[in-house]
N, C-alpha and C positions, 0 to 999 in steps of 0.2 A: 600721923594720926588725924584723923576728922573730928571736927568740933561742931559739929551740926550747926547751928544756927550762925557760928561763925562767917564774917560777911571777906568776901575776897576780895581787896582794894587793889585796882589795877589802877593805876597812874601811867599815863601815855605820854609821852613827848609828841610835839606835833608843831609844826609852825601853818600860817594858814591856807598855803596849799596842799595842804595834804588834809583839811581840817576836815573835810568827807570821809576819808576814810577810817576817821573814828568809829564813827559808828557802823562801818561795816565792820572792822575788828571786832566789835563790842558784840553785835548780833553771833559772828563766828563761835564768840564765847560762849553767850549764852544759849545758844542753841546745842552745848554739846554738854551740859552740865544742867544740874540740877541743884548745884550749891546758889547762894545769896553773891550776887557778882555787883561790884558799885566798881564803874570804870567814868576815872577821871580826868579827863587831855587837860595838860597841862600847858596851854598859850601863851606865851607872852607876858610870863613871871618874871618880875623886878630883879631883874640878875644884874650883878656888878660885871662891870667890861675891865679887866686886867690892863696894868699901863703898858704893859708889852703886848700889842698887837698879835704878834706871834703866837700868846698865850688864848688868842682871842676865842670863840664856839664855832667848829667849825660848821655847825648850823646852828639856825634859831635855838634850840631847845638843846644841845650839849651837854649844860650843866644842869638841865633839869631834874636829871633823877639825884644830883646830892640834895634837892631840896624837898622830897618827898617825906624825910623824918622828921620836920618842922610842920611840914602839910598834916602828920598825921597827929601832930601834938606830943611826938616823939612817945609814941603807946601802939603797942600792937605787931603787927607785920605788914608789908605788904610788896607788891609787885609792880617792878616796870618793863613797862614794852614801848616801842617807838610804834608808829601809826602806821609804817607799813607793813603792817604783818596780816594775817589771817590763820585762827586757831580753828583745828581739826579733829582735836580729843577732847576731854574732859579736863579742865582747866585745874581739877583738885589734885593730878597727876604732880602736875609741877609745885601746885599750890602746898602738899604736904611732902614735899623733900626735905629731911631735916636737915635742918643747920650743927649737927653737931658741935655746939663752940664757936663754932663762927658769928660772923656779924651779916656779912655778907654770902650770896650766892651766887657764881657766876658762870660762866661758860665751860662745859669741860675739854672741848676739843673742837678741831675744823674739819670735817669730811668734803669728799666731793670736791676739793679745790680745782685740782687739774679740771675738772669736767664745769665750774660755774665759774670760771676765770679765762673763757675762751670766749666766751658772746661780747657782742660792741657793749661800750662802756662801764665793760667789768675793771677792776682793778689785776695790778700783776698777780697779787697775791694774797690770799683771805685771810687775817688775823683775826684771834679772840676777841669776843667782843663782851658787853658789858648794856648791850641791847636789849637781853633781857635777865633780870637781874631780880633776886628774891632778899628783901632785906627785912631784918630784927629791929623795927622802929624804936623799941626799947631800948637798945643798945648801942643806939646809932645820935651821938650829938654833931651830929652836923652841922652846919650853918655855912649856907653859900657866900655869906661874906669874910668869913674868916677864912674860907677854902680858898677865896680868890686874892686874898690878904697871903698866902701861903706862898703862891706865885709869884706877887708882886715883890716878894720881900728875897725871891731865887731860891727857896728852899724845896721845890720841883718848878717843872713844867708842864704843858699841856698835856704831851705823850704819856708821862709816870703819871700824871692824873686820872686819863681817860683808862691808857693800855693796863697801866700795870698799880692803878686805884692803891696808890702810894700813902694816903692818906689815911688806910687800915694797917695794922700789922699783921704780916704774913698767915700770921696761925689765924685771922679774923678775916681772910676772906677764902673762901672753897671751890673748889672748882666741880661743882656740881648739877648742873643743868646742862642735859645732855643737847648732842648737838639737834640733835630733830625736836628739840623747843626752841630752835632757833637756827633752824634752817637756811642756811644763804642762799636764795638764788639756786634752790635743790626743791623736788618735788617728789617723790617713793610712798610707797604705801606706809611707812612707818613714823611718812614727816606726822608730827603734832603740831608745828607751827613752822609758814613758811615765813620768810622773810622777805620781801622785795627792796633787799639793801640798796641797789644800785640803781642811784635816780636817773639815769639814763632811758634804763628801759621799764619803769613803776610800768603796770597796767594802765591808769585812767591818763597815764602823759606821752606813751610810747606805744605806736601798733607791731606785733611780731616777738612779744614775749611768750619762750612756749609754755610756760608757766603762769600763764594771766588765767588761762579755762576757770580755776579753784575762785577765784575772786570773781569773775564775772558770773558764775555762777550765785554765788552767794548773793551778789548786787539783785540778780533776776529774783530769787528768793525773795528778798526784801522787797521789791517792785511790786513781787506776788501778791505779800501780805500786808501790803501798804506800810513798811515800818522805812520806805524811803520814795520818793517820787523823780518821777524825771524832770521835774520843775526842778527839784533839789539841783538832781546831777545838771541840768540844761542852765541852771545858774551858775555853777564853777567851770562851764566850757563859758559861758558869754564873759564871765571876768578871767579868763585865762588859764585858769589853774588848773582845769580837763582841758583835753583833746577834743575836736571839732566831732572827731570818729567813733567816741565810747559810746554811745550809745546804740550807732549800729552794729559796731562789735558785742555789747552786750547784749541785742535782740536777735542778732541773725547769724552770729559766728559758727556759733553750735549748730544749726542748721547745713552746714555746708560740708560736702566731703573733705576728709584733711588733703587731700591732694590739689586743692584751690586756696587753700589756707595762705601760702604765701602770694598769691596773685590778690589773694583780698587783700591783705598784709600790704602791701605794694601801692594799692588803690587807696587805700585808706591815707597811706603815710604822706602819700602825694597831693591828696586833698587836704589834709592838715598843712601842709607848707604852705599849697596856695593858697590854704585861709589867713595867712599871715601868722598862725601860733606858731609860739616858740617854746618848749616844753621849758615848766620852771624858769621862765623867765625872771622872776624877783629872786630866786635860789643863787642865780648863777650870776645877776647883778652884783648880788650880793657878795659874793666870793669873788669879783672883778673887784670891788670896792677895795674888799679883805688884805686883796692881793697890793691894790695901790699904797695903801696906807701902810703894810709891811716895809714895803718898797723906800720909802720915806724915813719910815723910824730907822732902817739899817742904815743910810744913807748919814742920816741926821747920827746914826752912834759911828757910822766911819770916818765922819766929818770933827768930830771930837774927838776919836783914836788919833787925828792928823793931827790935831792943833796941840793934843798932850805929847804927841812925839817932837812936833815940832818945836815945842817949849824946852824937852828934856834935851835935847840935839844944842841948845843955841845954851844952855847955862852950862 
């Protein structure tokens, strides 16, 4: 049911390359509703880092959405989406889905796998996600340091966290947000929300995604009505976090018959290497980092499995 002057809290996950496409999410929104929309990116929240590596975010913002019913003063409702998304319908669609009993709202299924797990740096396989997710801030005591107290102490891990939000009891969490609110990497007349899950090929970092058109559309929009400028976007290509190429793809793509689309595609990609970008450069450091430090900690707990075998062996 609609509650008229009721205000719809979106809370974003977002780390600061992707911190542009907040507001292009935000406009998608509001441009397709007529309710009270407050969307707020959620950067670089005081999250506890777990003493097990392993357990660590596998991006900036991971844990962000358990911290949203502290954000709201644990009153109300509200909604999360990651930054890369771009909405298509009416946002009070998803926003009056009942919770029947539940606490939370989450994914109800994966479509389209076979067909969005075939393009370069897709994954094998699409699982439920928790991307965008409708929560009962009333209901919900959360607190991200207890959450990560939860791990620390082996009573789950990161997977029962994220995959299967371990942290509710079964009848408290619902599987009801269909999948075209959160679209993988799918684009149909029915999607409501796509998602550009797979940061290989996001629009503003990768040329030749055939689903970037909806987003760079949106961008031109915004261009239109002044609610974004190219100074904006020609600032996140000079610090790296766009492509050298967005903005000729967002000026001129649309212009071009699709039967040159991949030679532009091609031209484009080629001029981004030789400009020296590296898509998500800080992303992928990052998870180089991630990866070493794992590396370490196993090392350092096989290095102690030895020396307690070795103790038990010699008494």
């Amino acid at each position: 049911m609609d509650h008229g002057d009721e205000v719809i809290r979106v809370y974003v996950g977002v780390d600061r390359s992707q911190l542009l496409a907040v507001p292009v999410l935000e406009y998608s929104i509001k441009r397709h509703t007529t309710a009270k929309v407050e969307v707020i990116p959620m950067l670089d929240l005081p999250v506890p880092e777990p003493k097990d590596p392993r357990n660590g975010q596998r991006t900036g913002f991971s844990f962000s959405r358990f911290c949203i019913p502290k954000l709201t003063g644990y009153k109300g409702k509200a909604i999360y989406m990651d930054a890369d998304m771009l909405v298509f319908r009416d946002i009070r669609e998803l926003w009056n889905i009942p919770f029947d009993g539940a606490k939370v709202i989450i994914q109800q299924e994966v479509k389209f796998g076979d067909e969005s797990t075939q393009k370069i740096g897709a994954p094998k396989t699409r699982k439920k996600q928790c991307a965008v997710m409708l929560l009962d801030c009333n209901r919900l005591d959360w607190d991200i340091e207890t959450i990560v107290r939860g791990m620390d102490e082996g009573r789950y891990d990161y997977d029962e966290l994220m995959s299967q939000l371990i942290i509710l009891e079964e009848e408290h969490v619902k599987y009801g947000v269909p999948f075209e609110w959160n679209s993988l990497e799918h684009w149909d007349t029915d999607t409501r929300l796509i998602h550009y899950t797979d940061v290989y090929t996001q629009p503003w970092s990768a040329c030749g995604n055939k689903n970037a058109w909806p987003w760079f559309a949106e961008v031109r929009r915004m261009l239109k009505d002044g609610s974004l400028t190219e100074a904006q976007i020609q600032t996140e290509i000079d610090l790296g976090y766009f492509r050298p190429s967005l903005l000729r793809d967002i000026k001129y793509r649309h212009w071009l018959p699709s039967f040159l689309h991949g030679l532009w595609d091609k031209k484009n990609a080629a001029a981004d290497k030789l400009s020296g970008y590296i898509p998500h450069k800080a992303v992928y450091e990052a998870k180089r980092n991630r990866q070493r430090v794992i590396k370490a900690y196993e090392a350092k707990l096989q290095a102690e499995k030895n020396r307690d075998d070795q103790k038990a062996s010699n008494s």
